[in-house]
N, CA, C and O atoms as a GROMACS GRO file, in nm:
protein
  360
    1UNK      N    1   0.083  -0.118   0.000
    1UNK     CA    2   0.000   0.000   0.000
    1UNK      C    3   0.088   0.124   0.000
    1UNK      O    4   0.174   0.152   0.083
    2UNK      N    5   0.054   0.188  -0.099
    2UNK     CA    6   0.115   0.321  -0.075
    2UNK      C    7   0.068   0.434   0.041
    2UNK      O    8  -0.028   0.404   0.112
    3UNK      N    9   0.119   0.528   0.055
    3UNK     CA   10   0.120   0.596   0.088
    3UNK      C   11  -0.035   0.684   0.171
    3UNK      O   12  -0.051   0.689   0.293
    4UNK      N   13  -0.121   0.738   0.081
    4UNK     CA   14  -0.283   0.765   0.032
    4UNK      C   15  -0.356   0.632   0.043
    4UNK      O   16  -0.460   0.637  -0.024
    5UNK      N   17  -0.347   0.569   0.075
    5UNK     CA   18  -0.447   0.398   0.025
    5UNK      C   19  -0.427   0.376   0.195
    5UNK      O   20  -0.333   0.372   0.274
    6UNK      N   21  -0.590   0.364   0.200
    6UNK     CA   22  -0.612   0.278   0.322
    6UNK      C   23  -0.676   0.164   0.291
    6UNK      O   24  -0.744   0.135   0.192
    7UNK      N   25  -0.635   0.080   0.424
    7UNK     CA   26  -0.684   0.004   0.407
    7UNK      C   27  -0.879  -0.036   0.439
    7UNK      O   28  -0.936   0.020   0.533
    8UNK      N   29  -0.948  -0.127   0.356
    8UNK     CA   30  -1.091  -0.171   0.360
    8UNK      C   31  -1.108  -0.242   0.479
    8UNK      O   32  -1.043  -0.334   0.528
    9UNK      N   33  -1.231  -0.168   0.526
    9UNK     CA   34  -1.305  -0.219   0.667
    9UNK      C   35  -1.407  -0.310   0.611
    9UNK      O   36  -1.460  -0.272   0.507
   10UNK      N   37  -1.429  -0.381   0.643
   10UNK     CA   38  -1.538  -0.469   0.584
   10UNK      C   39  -1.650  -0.510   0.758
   10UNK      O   40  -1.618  -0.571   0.860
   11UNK      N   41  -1.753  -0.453   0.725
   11UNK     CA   42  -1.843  -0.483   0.827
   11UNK      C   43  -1.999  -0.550   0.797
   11UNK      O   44  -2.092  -0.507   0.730
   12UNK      N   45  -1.984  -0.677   0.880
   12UNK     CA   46  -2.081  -0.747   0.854
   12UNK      C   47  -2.224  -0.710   0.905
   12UNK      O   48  -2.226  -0.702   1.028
   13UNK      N   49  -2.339  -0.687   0.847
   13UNK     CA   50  -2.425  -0.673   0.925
   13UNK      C   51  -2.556  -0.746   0.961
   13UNK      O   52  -2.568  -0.849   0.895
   14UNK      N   53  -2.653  -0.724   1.042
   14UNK     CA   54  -2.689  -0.840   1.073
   14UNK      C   55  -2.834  -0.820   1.024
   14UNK      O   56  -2.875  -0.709   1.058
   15UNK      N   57  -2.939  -0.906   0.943
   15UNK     CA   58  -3.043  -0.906   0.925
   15UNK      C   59  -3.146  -0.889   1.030
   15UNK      O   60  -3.156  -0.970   1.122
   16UNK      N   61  -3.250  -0.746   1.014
   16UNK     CA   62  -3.329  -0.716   1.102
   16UNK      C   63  -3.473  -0.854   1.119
   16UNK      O   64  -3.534  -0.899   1.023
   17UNK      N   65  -3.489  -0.884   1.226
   17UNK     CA   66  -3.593  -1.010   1.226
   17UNK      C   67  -3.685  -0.928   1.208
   17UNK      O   68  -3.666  -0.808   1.229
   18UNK      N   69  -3.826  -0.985   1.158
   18UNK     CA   70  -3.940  -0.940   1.131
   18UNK      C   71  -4.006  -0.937   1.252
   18UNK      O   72  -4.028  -1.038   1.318
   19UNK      N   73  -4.052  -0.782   1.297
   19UNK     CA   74  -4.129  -0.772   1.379
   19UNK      C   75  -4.289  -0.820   1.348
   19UNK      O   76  -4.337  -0.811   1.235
   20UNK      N   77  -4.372  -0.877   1.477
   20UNK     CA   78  -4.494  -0.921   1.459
   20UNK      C   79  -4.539  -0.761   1.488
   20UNK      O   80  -4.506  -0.677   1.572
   21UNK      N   81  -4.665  -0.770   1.332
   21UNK     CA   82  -4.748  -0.633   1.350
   21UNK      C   83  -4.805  -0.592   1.463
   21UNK      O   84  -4.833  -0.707   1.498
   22UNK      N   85  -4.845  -0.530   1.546
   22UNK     CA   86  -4.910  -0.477   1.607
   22UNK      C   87  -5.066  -0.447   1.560
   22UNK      O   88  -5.098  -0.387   1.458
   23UNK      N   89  -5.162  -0.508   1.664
   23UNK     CA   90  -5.316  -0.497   1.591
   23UNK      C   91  -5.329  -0.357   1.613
   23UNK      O   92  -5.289  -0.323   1.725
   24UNK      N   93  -5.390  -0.229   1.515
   24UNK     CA   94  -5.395  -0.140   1.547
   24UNK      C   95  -5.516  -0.072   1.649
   24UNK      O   96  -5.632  -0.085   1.611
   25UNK      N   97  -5.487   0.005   1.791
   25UNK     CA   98  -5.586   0.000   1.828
   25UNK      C   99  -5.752   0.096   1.750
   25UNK      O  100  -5.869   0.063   1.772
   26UNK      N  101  -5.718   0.179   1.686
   26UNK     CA  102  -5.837   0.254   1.632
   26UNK      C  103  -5.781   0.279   1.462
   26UNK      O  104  -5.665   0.307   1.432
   27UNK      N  105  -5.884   0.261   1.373
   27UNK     CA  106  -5.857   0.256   1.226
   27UNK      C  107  -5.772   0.396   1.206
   27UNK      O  108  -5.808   0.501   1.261
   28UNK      N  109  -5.656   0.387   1.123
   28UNK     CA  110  -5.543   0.529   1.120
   28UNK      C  111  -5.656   0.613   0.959
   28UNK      O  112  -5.705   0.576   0.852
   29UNK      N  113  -5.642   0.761   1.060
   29UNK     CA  114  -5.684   0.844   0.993
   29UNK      C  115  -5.550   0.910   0.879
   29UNK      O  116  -5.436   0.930   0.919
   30UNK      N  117  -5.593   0.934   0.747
   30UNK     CA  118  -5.481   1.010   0.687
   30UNK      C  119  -5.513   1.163   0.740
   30UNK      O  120  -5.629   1.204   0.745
   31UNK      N  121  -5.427   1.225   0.770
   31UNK     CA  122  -5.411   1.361   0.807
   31UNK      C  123  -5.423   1.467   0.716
   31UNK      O  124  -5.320   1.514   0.669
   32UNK      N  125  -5.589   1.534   0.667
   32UNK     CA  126  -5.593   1.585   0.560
   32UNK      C  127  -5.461   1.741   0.576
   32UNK      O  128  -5.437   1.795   0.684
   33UNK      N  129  -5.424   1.764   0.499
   33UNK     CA  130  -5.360   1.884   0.506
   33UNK      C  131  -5.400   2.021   0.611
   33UNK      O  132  -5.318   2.084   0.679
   34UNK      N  133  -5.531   2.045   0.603
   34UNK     CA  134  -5.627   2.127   0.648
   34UNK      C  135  -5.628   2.132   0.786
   34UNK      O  136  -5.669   2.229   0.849
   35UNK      N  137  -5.579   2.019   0.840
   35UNK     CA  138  -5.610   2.003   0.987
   35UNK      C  139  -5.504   2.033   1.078
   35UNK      O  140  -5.506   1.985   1.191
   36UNK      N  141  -5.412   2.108   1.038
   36UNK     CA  142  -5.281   2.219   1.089
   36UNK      C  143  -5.359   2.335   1.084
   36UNK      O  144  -5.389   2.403   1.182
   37UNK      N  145  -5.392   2.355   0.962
   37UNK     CA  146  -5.444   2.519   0.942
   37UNK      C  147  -5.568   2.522   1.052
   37UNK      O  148  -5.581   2.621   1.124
   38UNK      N  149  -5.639   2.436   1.061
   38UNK     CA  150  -5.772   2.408   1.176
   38UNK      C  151  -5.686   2.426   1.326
   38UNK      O  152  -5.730   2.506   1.409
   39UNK      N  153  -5.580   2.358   1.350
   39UNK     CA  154  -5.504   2.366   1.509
   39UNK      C  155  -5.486   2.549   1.503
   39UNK      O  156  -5.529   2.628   1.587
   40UNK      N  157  -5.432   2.572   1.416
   40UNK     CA  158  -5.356   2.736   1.397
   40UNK      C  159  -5.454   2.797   1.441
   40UNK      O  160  -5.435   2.860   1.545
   41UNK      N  161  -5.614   2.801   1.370
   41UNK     CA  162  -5.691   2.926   1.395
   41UNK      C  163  -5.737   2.870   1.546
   41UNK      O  164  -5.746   2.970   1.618
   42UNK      N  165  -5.755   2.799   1.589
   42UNK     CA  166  -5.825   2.710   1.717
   42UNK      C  167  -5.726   2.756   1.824
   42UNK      O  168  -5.757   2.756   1.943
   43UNK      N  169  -5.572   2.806   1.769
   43UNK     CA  170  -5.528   2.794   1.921
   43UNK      C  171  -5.514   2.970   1.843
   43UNK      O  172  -5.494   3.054   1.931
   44UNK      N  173  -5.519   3.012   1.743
   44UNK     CA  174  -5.524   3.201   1.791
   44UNK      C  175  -5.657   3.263   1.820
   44UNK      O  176  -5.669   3.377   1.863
   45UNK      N  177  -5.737   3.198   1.800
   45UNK     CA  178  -5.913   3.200   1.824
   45UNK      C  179  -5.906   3.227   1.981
   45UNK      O  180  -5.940   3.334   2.032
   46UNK      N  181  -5.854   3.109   2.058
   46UNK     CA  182  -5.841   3.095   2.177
   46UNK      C  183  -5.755   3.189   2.242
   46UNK      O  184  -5.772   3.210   2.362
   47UNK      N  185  -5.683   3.238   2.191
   47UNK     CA  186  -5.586   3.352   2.257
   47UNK      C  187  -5.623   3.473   2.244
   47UNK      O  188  -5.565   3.549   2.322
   48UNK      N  189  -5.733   3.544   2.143
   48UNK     CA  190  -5.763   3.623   2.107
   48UNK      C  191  -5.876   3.632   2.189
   48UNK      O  192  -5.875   3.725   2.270
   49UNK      N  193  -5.980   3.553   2.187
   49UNK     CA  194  -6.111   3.529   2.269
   49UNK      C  195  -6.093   3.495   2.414
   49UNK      O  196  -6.017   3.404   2.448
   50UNK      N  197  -6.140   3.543   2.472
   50UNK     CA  198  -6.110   3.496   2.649
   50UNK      C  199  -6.253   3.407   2.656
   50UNK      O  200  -6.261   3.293   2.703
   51UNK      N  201  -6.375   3.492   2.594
   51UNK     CA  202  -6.520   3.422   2.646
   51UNK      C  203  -6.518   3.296   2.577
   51UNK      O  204  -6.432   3.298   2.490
   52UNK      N  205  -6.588   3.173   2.582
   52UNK     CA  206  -6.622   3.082   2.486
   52UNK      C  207  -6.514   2.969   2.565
   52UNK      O  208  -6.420   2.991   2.642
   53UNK      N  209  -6.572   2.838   2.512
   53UNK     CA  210  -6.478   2.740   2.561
   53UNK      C  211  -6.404   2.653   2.432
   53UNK      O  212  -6.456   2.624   2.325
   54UNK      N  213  -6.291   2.628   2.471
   54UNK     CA  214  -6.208   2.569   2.368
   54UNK      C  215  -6.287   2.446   2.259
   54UNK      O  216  -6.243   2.421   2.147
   55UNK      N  217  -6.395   2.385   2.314
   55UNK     CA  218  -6.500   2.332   2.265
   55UNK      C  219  -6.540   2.420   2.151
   55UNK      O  220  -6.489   2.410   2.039
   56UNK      N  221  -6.622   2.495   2.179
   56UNK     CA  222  -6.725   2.617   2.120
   56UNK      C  223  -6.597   2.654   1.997
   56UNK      O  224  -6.610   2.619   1.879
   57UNK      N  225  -6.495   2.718   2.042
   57UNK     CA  226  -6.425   2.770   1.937
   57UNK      C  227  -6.398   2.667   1.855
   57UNK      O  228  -6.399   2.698   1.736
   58UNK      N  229  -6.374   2.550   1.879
   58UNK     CA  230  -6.258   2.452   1.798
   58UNK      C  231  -6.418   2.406   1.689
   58UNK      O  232  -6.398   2.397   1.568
   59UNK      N  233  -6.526   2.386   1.729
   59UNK     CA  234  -6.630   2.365   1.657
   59UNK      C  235  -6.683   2.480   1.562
   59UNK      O  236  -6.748   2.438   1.466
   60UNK      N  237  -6.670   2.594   1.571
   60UNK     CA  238  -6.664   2.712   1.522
   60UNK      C  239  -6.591   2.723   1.401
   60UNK      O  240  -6.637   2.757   1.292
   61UNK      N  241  -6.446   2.684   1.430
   61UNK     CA  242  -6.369   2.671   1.361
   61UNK      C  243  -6.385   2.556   1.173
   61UNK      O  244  -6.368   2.544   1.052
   62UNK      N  245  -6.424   2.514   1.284
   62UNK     CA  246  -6.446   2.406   1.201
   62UNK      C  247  -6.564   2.397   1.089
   62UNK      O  248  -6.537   2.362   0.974
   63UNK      N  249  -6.692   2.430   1.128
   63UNK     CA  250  -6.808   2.519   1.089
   63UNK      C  251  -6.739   2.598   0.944
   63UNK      O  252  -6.732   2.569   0.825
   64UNK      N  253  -6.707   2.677   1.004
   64UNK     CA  254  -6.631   2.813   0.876
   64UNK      C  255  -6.529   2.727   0.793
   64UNK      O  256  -6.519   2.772   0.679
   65UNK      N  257  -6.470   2.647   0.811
   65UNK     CA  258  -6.346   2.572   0.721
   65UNK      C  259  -6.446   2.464   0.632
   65UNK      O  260  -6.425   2.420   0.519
   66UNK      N  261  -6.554   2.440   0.716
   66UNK     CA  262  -6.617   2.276   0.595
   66UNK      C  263  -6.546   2.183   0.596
   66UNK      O  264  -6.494   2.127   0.499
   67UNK      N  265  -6.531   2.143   0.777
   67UNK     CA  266  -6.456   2.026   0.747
   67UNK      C  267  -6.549   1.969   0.893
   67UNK      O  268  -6.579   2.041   0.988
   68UNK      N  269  -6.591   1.794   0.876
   68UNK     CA  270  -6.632   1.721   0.959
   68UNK      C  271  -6.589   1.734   1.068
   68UNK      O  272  -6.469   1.731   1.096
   69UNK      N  273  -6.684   1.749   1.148
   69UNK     CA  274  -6.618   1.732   1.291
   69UNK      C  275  -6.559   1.608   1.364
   69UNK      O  276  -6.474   1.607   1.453
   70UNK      N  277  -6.631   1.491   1.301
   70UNK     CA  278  -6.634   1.350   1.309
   70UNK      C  279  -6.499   1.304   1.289
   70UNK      O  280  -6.433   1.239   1.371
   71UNK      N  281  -6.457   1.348   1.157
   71UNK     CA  282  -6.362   1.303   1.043
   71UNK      C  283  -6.231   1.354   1.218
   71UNK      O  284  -6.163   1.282   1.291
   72UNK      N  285  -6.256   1.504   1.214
   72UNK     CA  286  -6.150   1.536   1.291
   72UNK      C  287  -6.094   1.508   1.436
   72UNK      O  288  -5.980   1.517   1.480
   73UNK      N  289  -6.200   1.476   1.490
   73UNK     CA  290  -6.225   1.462   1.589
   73UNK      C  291  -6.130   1.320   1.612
   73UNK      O  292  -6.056   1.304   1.710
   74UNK      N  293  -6.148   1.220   1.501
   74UNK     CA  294  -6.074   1.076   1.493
   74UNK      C  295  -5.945   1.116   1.485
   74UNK      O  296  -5.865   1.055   1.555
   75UNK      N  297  -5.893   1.229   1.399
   75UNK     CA  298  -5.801   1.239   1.406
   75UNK      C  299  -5.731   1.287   1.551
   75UNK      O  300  -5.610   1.274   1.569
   76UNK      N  301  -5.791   1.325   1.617
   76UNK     CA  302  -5.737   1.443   1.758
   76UNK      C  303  -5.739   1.312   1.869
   76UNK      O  304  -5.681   1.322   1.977
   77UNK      N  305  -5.814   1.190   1.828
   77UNK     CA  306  -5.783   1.081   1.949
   77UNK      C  307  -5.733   1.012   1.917
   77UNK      O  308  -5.744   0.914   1.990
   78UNK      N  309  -5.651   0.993   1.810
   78UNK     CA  310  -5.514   0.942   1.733
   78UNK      C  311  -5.372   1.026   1.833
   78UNK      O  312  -5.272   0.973   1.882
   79UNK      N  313  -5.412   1.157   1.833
   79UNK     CA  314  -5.301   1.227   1.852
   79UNK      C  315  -5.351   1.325   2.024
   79UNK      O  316  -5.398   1.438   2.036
   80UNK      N  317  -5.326   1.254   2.098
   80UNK     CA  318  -5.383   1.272   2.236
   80UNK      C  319  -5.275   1.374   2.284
   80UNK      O  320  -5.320   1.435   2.381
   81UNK      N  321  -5.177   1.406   2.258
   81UNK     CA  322  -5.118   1.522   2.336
   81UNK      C  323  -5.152   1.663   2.268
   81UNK      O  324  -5.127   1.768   2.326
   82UNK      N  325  -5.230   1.656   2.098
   82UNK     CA  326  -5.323   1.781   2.109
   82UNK      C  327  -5.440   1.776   2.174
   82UNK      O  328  -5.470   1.891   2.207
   83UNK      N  329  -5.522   1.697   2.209
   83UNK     CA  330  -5.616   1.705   2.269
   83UNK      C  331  -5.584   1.746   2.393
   83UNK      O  332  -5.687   1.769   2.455
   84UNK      N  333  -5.467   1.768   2.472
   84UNK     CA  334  -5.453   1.805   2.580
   84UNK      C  335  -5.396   1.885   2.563
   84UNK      O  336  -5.356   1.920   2.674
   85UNK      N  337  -5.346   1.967   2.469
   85UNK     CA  338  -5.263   2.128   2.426
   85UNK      C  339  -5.426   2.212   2.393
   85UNK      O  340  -5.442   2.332   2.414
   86UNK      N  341  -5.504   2.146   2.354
   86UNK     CA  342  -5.613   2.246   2.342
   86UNK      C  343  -5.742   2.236   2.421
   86UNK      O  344  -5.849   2.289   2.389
   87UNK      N  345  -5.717   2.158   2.534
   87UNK     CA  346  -5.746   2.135   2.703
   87UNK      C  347  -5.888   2.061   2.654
   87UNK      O  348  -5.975   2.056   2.740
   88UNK      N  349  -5.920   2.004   2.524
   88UNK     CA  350  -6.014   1.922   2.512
   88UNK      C  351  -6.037   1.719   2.562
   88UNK      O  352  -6.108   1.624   2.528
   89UNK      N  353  -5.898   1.755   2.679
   89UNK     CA  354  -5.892   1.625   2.752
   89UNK      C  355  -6.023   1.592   2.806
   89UNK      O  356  -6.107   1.678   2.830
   90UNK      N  357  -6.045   1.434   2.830
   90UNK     CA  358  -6.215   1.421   2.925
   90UNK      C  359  -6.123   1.345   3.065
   90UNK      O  360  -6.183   1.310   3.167
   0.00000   0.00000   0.00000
């Protein structure tokens, strides 16, 4: 070997075993795009408004955008630490 020339590491690696799936607990919602822009006005709604409850606004919100409440709602008990950033915990 000259000078510049190193020498080759050769590293073996090891095949990942197949994990067993996990049954999912509630059917996965796709995350329409819309439903960021829905968190955004819901939490400046709420900062702006003192009267009204985070309920009232976040349904409000929703109302004016044309988007299911149902649809979203699946999505927000998918993702339980917004439901508790926008104090709609039970």
């Amino acid at each position: 070997m000259s000078g510049r020339q190193r020498a080759k590491t050769v590293v073996k690696l090891e095949e990942r075993k197949a994990a067993r799936p996990k049954a999912p607990a509630a059917p996965s919602v796709e995350p329409d795009p819309l439903y960021g822009v829905v968190l955004l006005k819901t939490a400046l709604e709420l900062k702006r408004r003192k009267e009204g409850s985070p309920e009232e606004i976040l349904r409000g919100v929703l109302a004016r955008m044309r988007i299911p409440e149902s649809e979203f709602r699946v999505f927000l008990e998918q993702r339980g630490d917004l439901l508790k950033l926008l104090g709609l915990h039970k």
